[in-house]
C-alpha positions in Angstrom: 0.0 0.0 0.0 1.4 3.2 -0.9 1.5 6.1 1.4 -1.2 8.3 -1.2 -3.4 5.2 -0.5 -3.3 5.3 3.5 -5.6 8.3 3.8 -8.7 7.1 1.8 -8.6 3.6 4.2 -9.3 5.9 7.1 -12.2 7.5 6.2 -14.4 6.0 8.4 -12.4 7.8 10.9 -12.9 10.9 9.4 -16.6 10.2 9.7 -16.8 10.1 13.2 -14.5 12.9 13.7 -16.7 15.0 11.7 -19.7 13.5 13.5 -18.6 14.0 17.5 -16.0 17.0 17.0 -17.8 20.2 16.4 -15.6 23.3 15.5 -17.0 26.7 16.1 -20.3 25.0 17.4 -21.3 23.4 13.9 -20.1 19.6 13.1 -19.0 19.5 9.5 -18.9 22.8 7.3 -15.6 24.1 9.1 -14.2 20.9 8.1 -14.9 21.7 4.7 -13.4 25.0 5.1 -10.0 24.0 7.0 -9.7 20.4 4.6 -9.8 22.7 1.6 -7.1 24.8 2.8 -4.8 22.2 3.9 -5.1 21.0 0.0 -4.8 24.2 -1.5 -1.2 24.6 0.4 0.0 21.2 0.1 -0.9 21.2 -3.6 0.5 25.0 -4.2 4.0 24.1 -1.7 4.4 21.3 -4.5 3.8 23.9 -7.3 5.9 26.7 -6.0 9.2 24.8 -4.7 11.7 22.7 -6.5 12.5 19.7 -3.8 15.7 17.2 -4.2 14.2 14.7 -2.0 11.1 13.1 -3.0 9.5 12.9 0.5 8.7 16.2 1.0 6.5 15.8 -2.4 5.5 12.0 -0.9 3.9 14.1 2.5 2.4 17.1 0.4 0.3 14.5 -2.0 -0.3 12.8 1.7 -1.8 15.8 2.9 -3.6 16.7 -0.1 -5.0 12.7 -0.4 -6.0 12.7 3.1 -8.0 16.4 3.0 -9.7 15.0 -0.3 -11.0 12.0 1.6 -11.6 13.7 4.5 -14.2 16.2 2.1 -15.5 13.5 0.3 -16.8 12.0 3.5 -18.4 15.3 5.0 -19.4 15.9 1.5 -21.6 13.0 1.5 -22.9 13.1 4.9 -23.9 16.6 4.2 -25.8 15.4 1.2 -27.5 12.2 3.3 -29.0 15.1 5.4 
């Protein structure tokens, strides 16, 4: 299993952090908000700098993988409502 791969097998762990964690008194919108940052900055660190090692890129496609997944799940379960 590749480390991109990792993220996606813990969504249902992202489902019940979404579910029992409220941020700013509301359970899953902020999550939206803050997951779409983190992918906007891993995605634009990979963009903007020129890295000789390849696990700096390995962690920002992590970050980006795992704040994809993590949307996708709030996504739906904003949808199911």
């Amino acid at each position: 299993m590749s480390v991109i791969h990792i993220p996606w097998s813990l969504k249902i762990l992202y489902g019940l952090i979404s579910d029992n964690v409220p941020l700013c008194g509301r359970r899953r919108k902020p999550y939206l908000v803050i997951m779409g940052i983190i992918q906007w900055f891993a995605l634009l660190l990979i963009f903007a700098c020129e890295f000789e090692e390849p696990w700096p890129v390995a962690i920002c496609l992590m970050l980006a993988s795992m704040s994809e997944a993590f949307t996708n799940v709030v996504s739906d379960a904003i949808m199911v409502i």
